[in-house]
C-alpha positions as CSV (number, residue, x, y, z in Angstrom):
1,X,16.1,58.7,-30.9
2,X,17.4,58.8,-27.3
3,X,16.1,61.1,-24.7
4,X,17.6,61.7,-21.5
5,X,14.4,62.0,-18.6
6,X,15.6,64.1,-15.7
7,X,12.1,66.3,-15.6
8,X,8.6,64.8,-14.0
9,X,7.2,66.4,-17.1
10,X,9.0,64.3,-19.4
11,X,8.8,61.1,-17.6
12,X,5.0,61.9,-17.6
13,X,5.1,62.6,-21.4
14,X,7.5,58.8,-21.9
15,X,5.3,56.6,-19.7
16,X,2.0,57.8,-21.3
17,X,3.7,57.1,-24.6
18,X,4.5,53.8,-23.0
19,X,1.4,52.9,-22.1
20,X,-0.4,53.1,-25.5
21,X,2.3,50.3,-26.9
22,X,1.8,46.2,-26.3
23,X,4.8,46.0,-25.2
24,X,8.2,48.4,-24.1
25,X,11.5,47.1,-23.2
26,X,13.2,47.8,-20.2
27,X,16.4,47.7,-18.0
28,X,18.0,49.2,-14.9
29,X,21.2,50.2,-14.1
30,X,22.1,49.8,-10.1
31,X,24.9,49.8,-7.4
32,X,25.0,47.4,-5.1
33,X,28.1,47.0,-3.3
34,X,27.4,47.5,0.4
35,X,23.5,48.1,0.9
36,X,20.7,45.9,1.5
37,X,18.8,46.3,-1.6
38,X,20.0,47.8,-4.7
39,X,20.2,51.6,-5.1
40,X,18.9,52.6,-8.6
41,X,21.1,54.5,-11.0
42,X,19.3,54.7,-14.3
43,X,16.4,53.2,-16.3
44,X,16.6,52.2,-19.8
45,X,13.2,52.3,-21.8
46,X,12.8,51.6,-25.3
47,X,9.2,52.0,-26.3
48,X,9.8,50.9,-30.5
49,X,10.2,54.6,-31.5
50,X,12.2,55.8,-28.7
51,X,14.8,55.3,-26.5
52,X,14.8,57.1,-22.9
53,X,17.4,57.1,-20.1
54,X,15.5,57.8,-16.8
55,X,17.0,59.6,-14.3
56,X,15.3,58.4,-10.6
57,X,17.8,61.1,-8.8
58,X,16.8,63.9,-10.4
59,X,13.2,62.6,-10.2
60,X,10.8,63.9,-7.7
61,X,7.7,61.6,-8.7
62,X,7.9,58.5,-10.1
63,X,4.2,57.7,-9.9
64,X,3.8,57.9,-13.7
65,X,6.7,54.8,-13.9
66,X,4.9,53.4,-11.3
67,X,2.0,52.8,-13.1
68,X,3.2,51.7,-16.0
69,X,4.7,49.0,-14.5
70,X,1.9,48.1,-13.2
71,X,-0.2,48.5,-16.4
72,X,-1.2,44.8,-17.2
73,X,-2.1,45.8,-20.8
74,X,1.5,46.6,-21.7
75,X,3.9,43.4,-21.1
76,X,7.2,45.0,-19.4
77,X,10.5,42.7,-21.7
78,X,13.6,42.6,-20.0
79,X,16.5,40.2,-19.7
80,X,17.5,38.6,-16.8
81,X,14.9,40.1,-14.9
82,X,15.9,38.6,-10.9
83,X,17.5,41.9,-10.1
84,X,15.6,44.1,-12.0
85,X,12.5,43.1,-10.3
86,X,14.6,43.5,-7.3
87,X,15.7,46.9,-7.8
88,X,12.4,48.0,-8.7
89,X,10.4,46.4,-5.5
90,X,13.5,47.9,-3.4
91,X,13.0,51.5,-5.0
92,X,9.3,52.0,-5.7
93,X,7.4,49.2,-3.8
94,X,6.0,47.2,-7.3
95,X,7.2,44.9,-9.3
96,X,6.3,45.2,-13.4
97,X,3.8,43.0,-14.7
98,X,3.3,41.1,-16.5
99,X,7.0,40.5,-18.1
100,X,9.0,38.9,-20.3
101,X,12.2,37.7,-19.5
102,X,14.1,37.0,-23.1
103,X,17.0,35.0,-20.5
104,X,14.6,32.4,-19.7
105,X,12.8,32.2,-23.4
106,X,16.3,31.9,-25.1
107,X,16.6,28.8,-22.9
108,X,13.1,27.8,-23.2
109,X,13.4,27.7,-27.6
110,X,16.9,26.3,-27.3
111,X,18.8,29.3,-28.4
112,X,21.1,29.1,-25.3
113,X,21.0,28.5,-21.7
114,X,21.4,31.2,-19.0
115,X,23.0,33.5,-21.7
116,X,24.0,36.7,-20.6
117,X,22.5,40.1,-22.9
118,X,25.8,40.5,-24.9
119,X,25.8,36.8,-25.6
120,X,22.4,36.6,-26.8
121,X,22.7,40.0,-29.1
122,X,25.8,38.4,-30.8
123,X,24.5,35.2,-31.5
124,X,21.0,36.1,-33.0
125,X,21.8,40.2,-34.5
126,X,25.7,39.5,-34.9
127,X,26.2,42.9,-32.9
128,X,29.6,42.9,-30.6
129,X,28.7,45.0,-27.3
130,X,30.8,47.1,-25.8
131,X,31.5,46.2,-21.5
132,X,33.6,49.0,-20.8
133,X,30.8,50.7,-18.8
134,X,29.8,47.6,-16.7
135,X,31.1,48.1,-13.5
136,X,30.4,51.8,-13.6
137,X,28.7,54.3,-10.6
138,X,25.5,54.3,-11.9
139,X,25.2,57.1,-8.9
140,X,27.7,59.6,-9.9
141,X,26.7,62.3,-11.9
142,X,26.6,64.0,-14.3
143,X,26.6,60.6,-16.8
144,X,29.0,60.6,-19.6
145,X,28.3,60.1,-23.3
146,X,29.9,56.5,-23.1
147,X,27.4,56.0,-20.1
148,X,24.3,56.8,-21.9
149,X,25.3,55.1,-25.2
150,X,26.3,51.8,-22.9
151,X,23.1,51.7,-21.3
152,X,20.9,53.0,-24.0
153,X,22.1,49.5,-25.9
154,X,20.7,47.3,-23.5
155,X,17.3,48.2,-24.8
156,X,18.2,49.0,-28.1
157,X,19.1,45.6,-29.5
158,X,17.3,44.1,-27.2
159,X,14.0,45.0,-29.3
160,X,14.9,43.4,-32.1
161,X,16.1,40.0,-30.4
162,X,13.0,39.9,-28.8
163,X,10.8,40.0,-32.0
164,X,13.3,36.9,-33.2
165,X,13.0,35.0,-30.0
166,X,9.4,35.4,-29.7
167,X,8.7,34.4,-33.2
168,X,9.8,30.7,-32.3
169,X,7.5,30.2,-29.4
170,X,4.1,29.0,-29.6
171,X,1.4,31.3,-27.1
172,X,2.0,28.1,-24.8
173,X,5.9,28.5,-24.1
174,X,4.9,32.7,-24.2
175,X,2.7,32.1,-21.3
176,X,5.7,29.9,-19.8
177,X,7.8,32.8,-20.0
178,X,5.3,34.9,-18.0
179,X,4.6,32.9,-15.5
180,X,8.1,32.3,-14.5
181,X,8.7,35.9,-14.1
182,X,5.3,36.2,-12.2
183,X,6.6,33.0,-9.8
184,X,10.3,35.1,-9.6
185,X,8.2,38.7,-8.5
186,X,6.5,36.8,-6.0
187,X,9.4,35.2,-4.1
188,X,11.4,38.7,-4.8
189,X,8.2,40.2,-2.4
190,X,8.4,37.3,0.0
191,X,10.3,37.4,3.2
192,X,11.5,35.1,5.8
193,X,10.5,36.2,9.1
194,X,13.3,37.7,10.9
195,X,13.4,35.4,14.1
196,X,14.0,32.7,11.1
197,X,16.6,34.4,9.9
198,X,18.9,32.1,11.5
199,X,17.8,28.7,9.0
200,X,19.6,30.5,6.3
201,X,22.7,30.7,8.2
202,X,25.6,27.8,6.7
203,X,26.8,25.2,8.9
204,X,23.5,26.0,11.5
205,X,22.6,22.5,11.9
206,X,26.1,22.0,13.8
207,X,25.3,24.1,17.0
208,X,23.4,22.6,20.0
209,X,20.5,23.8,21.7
210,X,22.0,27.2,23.4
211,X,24.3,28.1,20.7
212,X,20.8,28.3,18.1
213,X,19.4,30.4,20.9
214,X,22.4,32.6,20.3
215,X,22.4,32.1,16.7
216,X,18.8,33.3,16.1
217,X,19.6,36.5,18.6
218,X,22.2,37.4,16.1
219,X,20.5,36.7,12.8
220,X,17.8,38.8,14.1
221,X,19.5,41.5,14.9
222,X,21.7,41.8,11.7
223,X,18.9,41.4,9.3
224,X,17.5,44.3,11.5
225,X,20.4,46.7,11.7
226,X,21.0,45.8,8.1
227,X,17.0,46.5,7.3
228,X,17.2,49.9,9.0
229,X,20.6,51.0,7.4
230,X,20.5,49.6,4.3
231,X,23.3,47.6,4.9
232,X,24.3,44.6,3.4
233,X,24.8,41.5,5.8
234,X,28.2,40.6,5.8
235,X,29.0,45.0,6.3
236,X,26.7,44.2,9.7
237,X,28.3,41.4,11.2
238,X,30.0,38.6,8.6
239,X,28.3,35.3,8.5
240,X,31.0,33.1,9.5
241,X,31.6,35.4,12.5
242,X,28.4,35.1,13.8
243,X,28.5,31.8,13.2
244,X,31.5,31.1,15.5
245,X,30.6,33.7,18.4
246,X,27.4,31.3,18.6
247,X,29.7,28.5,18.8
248,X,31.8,29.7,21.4
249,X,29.6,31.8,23.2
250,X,32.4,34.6,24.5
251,X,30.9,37.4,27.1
252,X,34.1,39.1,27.5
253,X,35.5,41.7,25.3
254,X,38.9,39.8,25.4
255,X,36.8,36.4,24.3
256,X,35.0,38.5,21.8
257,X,38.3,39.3,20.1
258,X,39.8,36.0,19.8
259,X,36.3,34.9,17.6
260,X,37.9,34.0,14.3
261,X,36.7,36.3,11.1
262,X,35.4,39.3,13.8
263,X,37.9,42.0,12.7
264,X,39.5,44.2,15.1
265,X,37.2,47.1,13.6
266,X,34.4,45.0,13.3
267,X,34.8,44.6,16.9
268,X,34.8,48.2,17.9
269,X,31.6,48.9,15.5
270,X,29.7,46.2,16.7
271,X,31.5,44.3,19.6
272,X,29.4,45.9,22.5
273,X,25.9,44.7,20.9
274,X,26.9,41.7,20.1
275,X,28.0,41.3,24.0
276,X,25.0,42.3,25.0
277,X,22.5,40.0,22.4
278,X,25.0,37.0,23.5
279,X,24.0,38.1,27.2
280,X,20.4,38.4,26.6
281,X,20.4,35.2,24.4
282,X,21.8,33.0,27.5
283,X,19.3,34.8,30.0
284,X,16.4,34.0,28.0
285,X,17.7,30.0,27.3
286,X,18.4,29.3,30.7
287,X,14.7,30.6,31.8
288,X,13.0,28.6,28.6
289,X,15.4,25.1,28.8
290,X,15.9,22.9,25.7
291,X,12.4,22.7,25.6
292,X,11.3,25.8,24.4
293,X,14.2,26.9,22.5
294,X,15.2,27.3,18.9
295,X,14.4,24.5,16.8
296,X,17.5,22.2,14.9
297,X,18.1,23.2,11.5
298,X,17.8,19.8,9.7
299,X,19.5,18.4,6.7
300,X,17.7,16.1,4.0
301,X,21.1,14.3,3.9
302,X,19.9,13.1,7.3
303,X,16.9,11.1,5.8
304,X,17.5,7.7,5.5
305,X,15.1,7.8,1.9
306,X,16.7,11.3,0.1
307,X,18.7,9.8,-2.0
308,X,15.8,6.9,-3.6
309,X,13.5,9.6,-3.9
310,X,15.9,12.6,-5.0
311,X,16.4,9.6,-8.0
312,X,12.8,9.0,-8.0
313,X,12.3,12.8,-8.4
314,X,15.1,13.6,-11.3
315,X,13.1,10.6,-13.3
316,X,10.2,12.4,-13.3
317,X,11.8,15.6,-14.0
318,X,13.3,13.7,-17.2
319,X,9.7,12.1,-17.9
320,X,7.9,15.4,-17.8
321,X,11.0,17.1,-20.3
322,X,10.5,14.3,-22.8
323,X,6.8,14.5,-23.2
324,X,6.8,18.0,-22.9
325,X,9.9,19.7,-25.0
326,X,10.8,21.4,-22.0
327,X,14.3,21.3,-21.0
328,X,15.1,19.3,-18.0
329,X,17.0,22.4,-16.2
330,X,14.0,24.8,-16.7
331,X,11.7,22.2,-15.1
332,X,13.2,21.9,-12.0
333,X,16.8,22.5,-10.5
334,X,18.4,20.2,-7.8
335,X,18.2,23.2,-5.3
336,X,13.9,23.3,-6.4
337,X,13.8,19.8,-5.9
338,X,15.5,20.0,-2.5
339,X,12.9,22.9,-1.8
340,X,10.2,20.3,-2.1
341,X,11.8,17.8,-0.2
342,X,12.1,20.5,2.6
343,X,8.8,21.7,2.5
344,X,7.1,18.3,2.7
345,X,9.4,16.7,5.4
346,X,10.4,19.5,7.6
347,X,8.1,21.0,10.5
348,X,10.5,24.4,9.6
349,X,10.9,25.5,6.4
350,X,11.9,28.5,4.8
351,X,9.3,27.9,1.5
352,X,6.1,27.7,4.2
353,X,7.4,30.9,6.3
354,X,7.5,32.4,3.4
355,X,3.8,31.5,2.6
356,X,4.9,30.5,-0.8
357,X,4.6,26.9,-1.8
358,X,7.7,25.0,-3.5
359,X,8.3,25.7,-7.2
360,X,7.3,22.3,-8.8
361,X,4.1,22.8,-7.1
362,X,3.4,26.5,-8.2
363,X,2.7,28.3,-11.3
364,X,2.8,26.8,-14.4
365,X,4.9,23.4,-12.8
366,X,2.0,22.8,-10.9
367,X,-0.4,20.8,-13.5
368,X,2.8,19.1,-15.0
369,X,4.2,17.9,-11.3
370,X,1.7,17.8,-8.6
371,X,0.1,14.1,-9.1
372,X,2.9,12.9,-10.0
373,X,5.3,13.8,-6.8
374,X,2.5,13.2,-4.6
375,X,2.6,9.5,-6.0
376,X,6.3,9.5,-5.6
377,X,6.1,10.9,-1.5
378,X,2.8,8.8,-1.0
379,X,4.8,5.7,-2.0
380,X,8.2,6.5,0.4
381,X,5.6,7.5,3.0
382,X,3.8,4.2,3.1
383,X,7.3,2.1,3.7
């Protein structure tokens, strides 16, 4: 039975309903084209005896969903859960908890690795989805049939995979699979302080002192502007152009149009701010000096030892998988082990301005890794 939910009485009547079960499965339908954060369409719930579509926009409280999601006696399954959690946190403040992401337990029993939701419901339930609604405005209404029947599937089947995939753990891997999603809602509610902004920023660690100055101004401001509008980044002011007008400083309107990837409406949108944050930014370097100005953004191919210990690092990755049965990949990724390395060589790093520590060292990696990669950094430190 499917219900569509576009009454605060009914959504009070589904999430009470909710509430009594162990577990409900969930999933979100979102645009995200040009904002910030995503803006949420639909929500999926299937609760083992029904199905409802959720309608946030014709919604006026969502405080009943609210608390269900945070209602630690019912454990929220949904797959792929990155963006989900990110919709949610975007939308209503919270993130669900505790969850269970079938993505990352698929991966974990060895049915597949990364597998997308039609991909894991054809190999384990033999069921062929439909796609045609995938790239659909989850915004527009009123929803078609096709809509509703698309996204009522993605909880539908989902049930049932879950009852096979969960059947294969032991209650060790199950508490795997919730910590992971716990360690993914927590970075999903960290943030990088704006005047920081500017580390994430490719090719960074090529300007000098003043053009960083410059640099940070920017990032600053376009996280900002893109904060307060919900705007993505690059609809704000594209990365590689801010990159280059901190490279070549212009202070002209004539220099400002010559900046490669800085459109001619770009320009005219944004061209007198960025004149005037280029302006400020030079003030305020020349009054501070090199001394007090924006730190270098470092590289770890710029440590004479990175490449010993990145070796020294995937060998203990591969240690840990053997005695443990976890995959290698699920352990730790290049980019998490680079996240170490950052954290524990670099005065800057994104990981502590966050006030999160690095993934190996968090959760449930933290028993399996810590003494051993404070061995392996003890050891490089003493030579």
């Amino acid at each position: 039975m499917t219900d569509y939910i576009d009454s605060d009485e009914q959504l009070i009547k589904v999430c009470e309903r909710a509430s009594k079960r162990a577990f409900v499965i969930l999933d979100t339908e979102f645009v995200r084209t040009k904002t910030l954060t995503p803006l949420l369409g639909l929500i999926q719930l299937n609760d083992g005896e029904h199905v409802s579509l959720i309608d946030p926009l014709a919604l006026s409280d969502m405080s009943p969903f609210k608390t269900l999601l945070r209602n630690e006696k019912c454990v929220k399954v949904l797959h792929a859960c990155s963006e989900d959690l990110e919709a949610f946190l975007a939308s209503f403040g919270v993130v669900p908890a505790p969850v269970f992401d079938t993505q990352f337990a698929a991966h974990l029993t060895g049915i597949g690795t990364t597998m997308g939701y039609a991909n894991l419901i054809e190999q384990l339930l033999g069921i062929v989805l439909d796609k045609g609604e995938s790239r659909t405005d989850w915004l527009a209404r009123p929803l078609s049939l096709r809509q509703c029947e698309y996204a009522a599937n993605d909880v539908i089947h989902l049930l049932p995979a879950y009852n096979i995939i969960l059947e294969k753990l032991t209650p060790e891997q199950v508490n795997i699979v919730y910590a992971e999603s716990a360690l993914i809602a927590e970075k999903k509610k960290a943030q990088l302080p704006d005047d920081f902004a500017y580390l994430t920023v490719k090719n960074a660690w090529r300007l000098n002192g003043k053009q960083r100055f410059v640099l940070r101004a920017l990032a600053k401001w376009r996280i900002e502007r893109a904060r307060a509008k919900n705007m993505a980044l690059n609809f704000v002011l594209r990365e590689g152009a801010m990159l280059n007008i901190a490279t070549y400083l212009p202070q002209s309107k004539t220099a400002l149009a010559k900046i490669h990837g800085l459109t001619p409406m770009e320009n005219r949108m944004v061209g007198a701010a960025v004149l005037q944050i280029v302006a400020d930014a030079l003030k305020d370097f020349e009054t501070r000096g090199e001394q007090q100005g924006v730190p270098p953004v470092k590289r770890l191919s710029e440590i004479k030892t990175y490449k010993s210990v990145m070796a020294q690092l995937k060998q203990c990755v591969d240690g840990i998988a053997a005695e443990t049965g976890i995959p290698s990949e699920i352990l730790s990724s290049k980019k998490q082990l680079h996240q170490l390395l950052k954290f524990s060589w670099f005065d800057i790093d994104e990981t502590r301005l966050q006030n999160l520590k690095p993934d190996v060292l968090s959760g449930w990696r933290k028993p399996l890794f810590e003494d051993k990669i404070h061995a392996i950094l003890e050891q490089v430190a003493k030579q």
